[in-house]
DOMAR-777672 format. One line per 2 residues: number of its first residue (from 1); their letters; for each residue y, x, z of C-alpha. Coordinates in steps of 0.05 Angstrom, whole numbers. Each point is the difference from the previous one (the first is absolute). Example, Ala and Ser with C-alpha at 12.3 -4.5 7.8 and 13.67 -1.06 7.14 Angstrom:
! DOMAR-777672
1	AS	-90:246:156; 69:27:-13
END
This chain:
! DOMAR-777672
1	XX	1747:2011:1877; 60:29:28
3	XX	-24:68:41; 47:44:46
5	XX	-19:64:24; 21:38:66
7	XX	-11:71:4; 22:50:64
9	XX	-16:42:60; -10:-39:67
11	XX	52:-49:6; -12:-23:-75
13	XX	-78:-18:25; 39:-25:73
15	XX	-15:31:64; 17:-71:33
17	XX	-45:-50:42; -24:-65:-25
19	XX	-15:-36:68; 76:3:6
21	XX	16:-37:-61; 14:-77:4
23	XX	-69:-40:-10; 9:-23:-66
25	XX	6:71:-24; -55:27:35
27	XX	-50:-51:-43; -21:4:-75
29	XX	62:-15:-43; -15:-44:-52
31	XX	20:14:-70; 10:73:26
33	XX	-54:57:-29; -6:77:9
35	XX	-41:33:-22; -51:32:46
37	XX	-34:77:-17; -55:-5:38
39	XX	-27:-71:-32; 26:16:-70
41	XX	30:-66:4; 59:-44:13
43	XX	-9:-35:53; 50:-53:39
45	XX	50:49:42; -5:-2:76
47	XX	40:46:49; -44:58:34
49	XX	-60:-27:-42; 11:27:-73
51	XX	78:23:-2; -38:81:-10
53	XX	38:13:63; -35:20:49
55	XX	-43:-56:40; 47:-46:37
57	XX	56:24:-28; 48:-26:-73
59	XX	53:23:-35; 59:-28:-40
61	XX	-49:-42:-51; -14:-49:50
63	XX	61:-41:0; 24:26:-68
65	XX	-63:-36:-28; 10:-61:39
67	XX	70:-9:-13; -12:8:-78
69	XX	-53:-49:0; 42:-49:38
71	XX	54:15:-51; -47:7:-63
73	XX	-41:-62:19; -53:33:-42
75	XX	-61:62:26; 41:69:14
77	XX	-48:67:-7; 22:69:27
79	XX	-38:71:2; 10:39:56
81	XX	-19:77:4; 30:48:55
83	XX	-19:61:38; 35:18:62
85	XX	35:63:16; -2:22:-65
87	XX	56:27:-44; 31:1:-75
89	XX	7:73:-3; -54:39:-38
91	XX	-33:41:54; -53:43:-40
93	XX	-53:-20:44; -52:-50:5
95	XX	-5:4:72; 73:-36:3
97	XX	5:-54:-43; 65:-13:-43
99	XX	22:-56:-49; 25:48:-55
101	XX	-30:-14:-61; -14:75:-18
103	XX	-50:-8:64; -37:-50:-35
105	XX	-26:-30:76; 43:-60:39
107	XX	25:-21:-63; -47:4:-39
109	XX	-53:-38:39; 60:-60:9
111	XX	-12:-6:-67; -71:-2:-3
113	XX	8:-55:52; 52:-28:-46
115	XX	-45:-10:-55; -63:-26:38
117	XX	54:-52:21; 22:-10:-74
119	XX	-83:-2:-20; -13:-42:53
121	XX	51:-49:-22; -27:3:-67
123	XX	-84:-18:14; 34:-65:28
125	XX	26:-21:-61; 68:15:22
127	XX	69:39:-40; 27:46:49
129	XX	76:13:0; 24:48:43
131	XX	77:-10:14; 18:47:52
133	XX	-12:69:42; 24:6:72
135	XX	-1:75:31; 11:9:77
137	XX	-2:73:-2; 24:63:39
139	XX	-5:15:60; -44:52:-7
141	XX	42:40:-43; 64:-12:46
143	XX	-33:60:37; 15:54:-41
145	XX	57:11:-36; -32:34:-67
147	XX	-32:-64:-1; 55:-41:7
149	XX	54:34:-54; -60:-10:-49
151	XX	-11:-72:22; 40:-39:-60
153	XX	-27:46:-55; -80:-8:32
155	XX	14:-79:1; 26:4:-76
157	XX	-65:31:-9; -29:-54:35
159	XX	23:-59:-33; -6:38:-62
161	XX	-73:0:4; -14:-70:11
163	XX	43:-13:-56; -62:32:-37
165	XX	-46:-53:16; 16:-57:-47
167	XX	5:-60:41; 44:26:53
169	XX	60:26:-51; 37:-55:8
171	XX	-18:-27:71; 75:12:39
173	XX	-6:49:62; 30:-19:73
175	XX	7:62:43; 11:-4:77
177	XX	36:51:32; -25:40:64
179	XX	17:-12:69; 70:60:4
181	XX	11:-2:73; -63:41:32
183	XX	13:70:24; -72:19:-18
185	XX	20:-16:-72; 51:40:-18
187	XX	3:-8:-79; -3:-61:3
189	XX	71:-19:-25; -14:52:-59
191	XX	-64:-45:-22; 38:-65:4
193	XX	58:37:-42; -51:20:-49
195	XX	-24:-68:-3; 62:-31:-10
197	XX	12:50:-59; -56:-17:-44
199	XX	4:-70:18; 65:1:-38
201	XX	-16:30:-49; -62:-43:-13
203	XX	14:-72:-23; -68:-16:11
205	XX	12:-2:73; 29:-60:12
207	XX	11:16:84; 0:50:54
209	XX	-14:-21:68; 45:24:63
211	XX	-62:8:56; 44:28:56
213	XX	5:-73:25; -74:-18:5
215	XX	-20:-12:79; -47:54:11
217	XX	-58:16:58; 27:30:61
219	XX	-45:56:11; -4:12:-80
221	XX	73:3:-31; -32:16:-61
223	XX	-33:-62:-14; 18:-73:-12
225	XX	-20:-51:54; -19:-71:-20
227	XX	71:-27:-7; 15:56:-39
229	XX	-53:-2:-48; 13:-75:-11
231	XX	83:24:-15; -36:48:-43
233	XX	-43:-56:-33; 62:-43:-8
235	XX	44:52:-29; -59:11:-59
237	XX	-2:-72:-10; 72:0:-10
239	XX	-3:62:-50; -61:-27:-46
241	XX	10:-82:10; 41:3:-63
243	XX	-31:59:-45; -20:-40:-70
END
């Protein structure tokens, strides 16, 4: 069984409403699985229901998974595991969470939920495969701009450490980018630089999402709306539809 794996801050877990997706997108897609934390089980995907956003809400894996069942014609499985507002850069504290390995909290627990996934899998009589790693990551440390001149080498260390668990060395990594154009995000352009960077130097990562383009709520800038979480869905299909 094919398994893809989205990790990320908020707009990797999607801050956008189901009720305004189209019907057929708001029901149980068929074929499509995620896997689900607080069950301990994969369970059939449904927006606002078990997308680990937050109630109501879904991120980019609803219409990625759809559109690579449709194109698969066979079951799709994705992990999910996000926290919001929460940065790459190793803050020496437990009372602000970071991703950076040396931490050992965001990341780490992702990949405790990665292997409950993988074990879960497994007591079904099933060969997990995981193919790919999206990251929608940043914002948080576009606020500071220590955090943001260390931003490539902390995501090297990132990647680096899931190369450590054995079935995700060779999955291929898609990164999205961070919304550039909000004032209350000044570093942002040095993130998506530093992005950009180790992305090329990485031929694992096989794309790098633009975001800037993504329709967005009105009274949140910082957050994808519906249509732009389903662009954001599309533009993963598009990246991992073809990974082997």
């Amino acid at each position: 069984m094919e398994v893809h794996v989205i990790l990320g801050q908020s707009n990797g877990l999607g801050r956008a409403y189901s009720f305004e997706l189209p019907t057929e997108l708001q029901q149980p897609l068929q074929g499509c699985y995620i896997y689900n934390t607080h069950s301990g089980k994969f369970e059939l995907m449904q927006a606002g229901v078990n997308t680990m956003s937050n109630k109501g809400q879904f991120g980019p894996v609803v219409k990625a998974a759809q559109l690579l069942q449709q194109h698969k014609q066979k079951d799709v499985y994705f992990v999910v595991a996000g926290f919001g507002n929460s940065q790459l850069y190793n803050s020496g504290s437990r009372e602000i969470l970071d991703w950076h390995p040396d931490s050992n909290e965001l990341l780490e627990q992702s990949k405790e939920t990665i292997e409950k996934a993988r074990a879960a899998l497994v007591a079904e009589g099933k060969e997990p495969v995981f193919k790919t790693i999206a990251w929608w990551q940043g914002e948080a440390d576009a606020l500071v701009t220590e955090h943001a001149s260390a931003y490539r080498a902390n995501e090297e260390a990132f990647f680096a450490s899931l190369d450590k668990v054995t079935y995700l060395g060779g999955t291929k990594r898609v990164v999205f980018k961070i919304f550039s154009d909000l004032k209350s995000h000044p570093q942002a352009g040095a993130i998506n630089k530093g992005k950009a960077a180790r992305a090329a130097a990485d031929k694992r990562t096989v794309a790098t999402l633009e975001t800037n383009g993504y329709e967005r709520n009105p009274q949140d800038r910082l957050h994808a709306n519906a249509a732009g979480q389903l662009q954001a869905g599309t533009d993963l299909f598009n990246a991992i539809k073809g990974v082997k």
